[in-house]
Backbone as numpy.savetxt, mean C-alpha at the origin, in Angstrom:
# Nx Ny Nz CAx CAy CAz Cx Cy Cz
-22.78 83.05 -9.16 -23.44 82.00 -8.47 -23.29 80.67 -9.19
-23.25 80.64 -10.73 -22.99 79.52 -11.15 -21.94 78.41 -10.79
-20.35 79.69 -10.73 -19.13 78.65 -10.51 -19.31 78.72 -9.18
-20.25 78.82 -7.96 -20.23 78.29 -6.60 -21.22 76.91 -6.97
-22.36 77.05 -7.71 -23.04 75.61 -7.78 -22.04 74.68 -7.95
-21.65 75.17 -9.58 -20.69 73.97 -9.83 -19.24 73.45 -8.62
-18.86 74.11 -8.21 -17.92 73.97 -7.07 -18.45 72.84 -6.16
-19.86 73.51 -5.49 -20.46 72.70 -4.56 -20.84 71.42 -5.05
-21.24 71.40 -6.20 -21.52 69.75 -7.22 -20.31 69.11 -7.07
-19.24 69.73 -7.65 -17.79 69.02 -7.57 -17.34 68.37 -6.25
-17.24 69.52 -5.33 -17.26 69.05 -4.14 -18.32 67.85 -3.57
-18.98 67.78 -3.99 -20.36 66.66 -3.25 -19.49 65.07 -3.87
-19.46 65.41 -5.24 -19.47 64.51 -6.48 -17.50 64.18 -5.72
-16.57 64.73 -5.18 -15.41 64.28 -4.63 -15.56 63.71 -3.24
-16.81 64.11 -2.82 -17.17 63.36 -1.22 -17.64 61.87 -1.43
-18.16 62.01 -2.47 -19.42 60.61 -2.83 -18.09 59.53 -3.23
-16.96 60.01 -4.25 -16.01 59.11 -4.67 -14.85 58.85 -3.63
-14.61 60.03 -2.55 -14.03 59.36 -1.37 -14.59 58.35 -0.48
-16.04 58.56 -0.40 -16.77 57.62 0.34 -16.80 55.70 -0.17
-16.60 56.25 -1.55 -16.63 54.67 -2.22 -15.33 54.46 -2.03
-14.22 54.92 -2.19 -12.91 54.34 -2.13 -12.56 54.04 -0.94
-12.80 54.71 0.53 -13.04 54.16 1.58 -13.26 53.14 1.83
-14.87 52.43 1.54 -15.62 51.23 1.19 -14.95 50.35 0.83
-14.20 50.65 -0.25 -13.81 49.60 -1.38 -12.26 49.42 -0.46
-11.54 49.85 -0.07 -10.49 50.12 0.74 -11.00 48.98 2.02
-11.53 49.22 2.73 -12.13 48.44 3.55 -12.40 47.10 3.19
-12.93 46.93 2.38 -13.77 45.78 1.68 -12.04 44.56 1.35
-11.06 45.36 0.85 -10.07 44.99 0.37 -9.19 44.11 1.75
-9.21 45.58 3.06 -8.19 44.73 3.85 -8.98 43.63 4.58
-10.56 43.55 4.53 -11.29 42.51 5.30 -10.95 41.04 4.38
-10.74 41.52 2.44 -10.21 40.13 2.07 -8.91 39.60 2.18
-8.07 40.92 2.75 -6.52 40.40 2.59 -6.67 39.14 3.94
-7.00 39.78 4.69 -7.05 39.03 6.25 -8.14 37.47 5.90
-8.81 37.45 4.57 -9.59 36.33 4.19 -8.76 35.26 3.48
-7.48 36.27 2.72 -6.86 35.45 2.16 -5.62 34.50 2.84
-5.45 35.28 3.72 -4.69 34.75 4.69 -4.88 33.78 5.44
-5.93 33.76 5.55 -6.53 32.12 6.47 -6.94 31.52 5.29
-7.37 31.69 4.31 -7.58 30.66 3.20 -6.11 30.02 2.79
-4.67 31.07 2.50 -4.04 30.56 2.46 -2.89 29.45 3.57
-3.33 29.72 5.06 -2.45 28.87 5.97 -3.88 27.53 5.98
-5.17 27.80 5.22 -6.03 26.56 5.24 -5.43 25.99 4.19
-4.90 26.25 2.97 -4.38 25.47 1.36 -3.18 25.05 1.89
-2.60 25.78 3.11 -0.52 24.88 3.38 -1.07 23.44 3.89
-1.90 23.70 4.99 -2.47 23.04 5.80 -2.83 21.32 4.95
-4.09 21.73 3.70 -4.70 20.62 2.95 -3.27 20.51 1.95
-2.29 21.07 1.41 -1.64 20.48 0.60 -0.83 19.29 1.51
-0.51 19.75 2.45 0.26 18.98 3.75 -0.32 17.69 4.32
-1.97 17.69 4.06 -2.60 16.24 4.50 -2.65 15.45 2.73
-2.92 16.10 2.26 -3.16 15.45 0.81 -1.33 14.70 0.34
-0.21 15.16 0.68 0.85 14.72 0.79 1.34 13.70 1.09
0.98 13.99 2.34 0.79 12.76 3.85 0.18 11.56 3.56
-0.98 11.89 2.91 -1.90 10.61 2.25 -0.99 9.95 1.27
-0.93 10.69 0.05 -0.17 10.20 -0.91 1.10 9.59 -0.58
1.56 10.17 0.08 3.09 8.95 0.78 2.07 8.06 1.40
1.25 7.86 2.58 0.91 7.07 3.12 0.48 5.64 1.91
0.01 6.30 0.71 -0.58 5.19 0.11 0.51 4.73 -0.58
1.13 5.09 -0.92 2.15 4.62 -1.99 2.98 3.71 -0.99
3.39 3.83 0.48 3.60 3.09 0.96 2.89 1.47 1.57
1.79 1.68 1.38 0.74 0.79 1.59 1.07 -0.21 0.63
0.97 0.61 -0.86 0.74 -0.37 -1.97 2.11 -1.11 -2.05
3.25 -0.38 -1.96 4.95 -1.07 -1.72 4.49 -1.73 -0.60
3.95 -2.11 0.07 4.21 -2.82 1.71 3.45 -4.15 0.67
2.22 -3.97 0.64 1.12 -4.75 -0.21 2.10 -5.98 -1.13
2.79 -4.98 -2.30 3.19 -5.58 -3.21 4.61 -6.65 -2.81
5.53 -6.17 -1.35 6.53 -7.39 -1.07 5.68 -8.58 -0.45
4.79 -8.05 0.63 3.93 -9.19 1.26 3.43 -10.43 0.69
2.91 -9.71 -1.32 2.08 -10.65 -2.05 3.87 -11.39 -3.09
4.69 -10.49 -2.72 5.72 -11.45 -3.52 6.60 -12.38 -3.12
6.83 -12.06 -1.34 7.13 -13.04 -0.59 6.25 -14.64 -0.40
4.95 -14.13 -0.64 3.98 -15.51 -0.58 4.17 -16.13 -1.35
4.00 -15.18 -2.75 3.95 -16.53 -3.62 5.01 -16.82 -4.03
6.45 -16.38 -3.84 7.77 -17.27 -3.74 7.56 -17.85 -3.00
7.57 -18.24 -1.72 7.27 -18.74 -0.97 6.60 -20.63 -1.44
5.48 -20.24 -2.11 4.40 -20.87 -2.38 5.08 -21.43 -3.38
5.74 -21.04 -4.50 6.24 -22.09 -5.70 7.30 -22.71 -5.07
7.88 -21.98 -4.08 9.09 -23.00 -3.55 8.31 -24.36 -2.41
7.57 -23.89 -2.19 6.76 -24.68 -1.16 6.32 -26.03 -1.69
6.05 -26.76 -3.06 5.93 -27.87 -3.73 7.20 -28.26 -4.15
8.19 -28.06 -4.24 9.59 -28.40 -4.65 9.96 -28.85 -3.38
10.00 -28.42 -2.46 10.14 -28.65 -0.93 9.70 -29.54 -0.42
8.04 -29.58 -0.77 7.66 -30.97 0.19 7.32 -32.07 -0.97
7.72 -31.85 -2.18 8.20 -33.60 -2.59 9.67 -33.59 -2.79
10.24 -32.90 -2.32 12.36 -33.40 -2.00 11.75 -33.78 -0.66
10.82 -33.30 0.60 11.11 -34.21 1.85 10.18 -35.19 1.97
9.15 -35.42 1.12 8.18 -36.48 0.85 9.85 -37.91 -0.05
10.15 -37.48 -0.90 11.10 -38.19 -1.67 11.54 -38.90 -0.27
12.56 -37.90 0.14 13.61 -38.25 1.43 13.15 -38.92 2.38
11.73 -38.65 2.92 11.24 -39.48 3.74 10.99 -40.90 3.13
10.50 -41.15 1.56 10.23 -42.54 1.21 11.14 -43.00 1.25
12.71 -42.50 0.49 14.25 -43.10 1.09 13.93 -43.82 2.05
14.13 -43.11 3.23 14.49 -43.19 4.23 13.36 -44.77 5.27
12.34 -44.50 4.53 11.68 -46.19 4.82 12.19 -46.80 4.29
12.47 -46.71 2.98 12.48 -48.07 2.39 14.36 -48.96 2.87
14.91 -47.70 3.36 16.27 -48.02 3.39 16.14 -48.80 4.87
15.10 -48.28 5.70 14.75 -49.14 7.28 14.51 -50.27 7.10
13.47 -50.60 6.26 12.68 -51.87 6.33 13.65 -52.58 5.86
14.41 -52.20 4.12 15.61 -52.78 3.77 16.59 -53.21 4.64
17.02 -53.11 5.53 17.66 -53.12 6.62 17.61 -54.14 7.51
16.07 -54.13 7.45 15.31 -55.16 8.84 15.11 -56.47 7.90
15.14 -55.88 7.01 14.61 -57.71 6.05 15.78 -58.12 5.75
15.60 -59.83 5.77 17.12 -60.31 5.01 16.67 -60.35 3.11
18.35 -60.28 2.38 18.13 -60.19 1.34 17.17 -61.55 0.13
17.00 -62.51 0.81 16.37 -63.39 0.40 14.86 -63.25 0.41
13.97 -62.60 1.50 12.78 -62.25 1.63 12.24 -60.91 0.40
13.86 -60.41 0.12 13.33 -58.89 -0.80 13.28 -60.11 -2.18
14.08 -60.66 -2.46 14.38 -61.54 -3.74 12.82 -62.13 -4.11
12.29 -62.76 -3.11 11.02 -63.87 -2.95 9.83 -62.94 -3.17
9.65 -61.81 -2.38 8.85 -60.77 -2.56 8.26 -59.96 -4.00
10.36 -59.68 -4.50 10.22 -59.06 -5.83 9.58 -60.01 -6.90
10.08 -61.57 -6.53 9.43 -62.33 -7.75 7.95 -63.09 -7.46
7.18 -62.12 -6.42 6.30 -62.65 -6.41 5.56 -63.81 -5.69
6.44 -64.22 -5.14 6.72 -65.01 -3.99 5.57 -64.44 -2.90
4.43 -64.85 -2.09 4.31 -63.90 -0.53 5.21 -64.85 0.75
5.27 -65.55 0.57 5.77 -66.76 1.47 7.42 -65.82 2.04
8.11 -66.09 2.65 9.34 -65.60 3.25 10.06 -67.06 2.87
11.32 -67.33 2.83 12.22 -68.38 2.79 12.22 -69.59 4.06
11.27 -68.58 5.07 11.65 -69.51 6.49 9.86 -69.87 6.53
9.39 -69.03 5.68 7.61 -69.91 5.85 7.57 -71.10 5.07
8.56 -71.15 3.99 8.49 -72.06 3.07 8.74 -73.75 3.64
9.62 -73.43 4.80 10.13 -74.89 5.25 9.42 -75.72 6.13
């Protein structure tokens, strides 16, 4: 009667450890199928986090010609408008020069206000 107890113990004690490996078996393919959507969720976020990172790096290159076109732009922009400030004063003084006779510039330069023809 003893080696039937022990048998029947053994036997119980091989039911109890099939029952857990079952469990644990189970437990396993419910995480494989967990890992699987966790992993097409990580393709997913590496794929927006990517996306971003190009997006910004393009931002900051877009950013950085915008701010280097200006301010070339901008230092050329005072060289520019006193060569057409210059050109424009030329360009009076060469009119009026023009319209005046050379005796009125002479009388003028020395101080003269009178013209040659107010004088008479």
């Amino acid at each position: 009667m003893d080696q039937q107890l022990v048998d029947a113990k053994i036997a119980a004690s091989e039911a109890r450890v099939d029952t857990k490996f079952a469990q644990l078996i189970a437990r396993l393919e419910s995480m494989d199928g967990k890992l699987t959507r966790i992993e097409a969720d990580n393709l997913r976020t590496r794929s927006t986090v990517r996306t971003t990172g190009f997006t910004i790096v393009s931002i900051i290159l877009a950013v950085l010609a915008l701010t280097f076109a200006v301010f070339s732009q901008s230092f050329n922009l005072g060289s520019k408008v006193s060569d057409v400030a210059r050109l424009e004063a030329t360009s009076i003084l060469q009119s009026q020069t023009q319209q005046q006779s050379p005796a009125a510039l002479t009388a003028r330069s020395l101080g003269n206000t009178q013209t040659p023809s107010d004088q008479r």
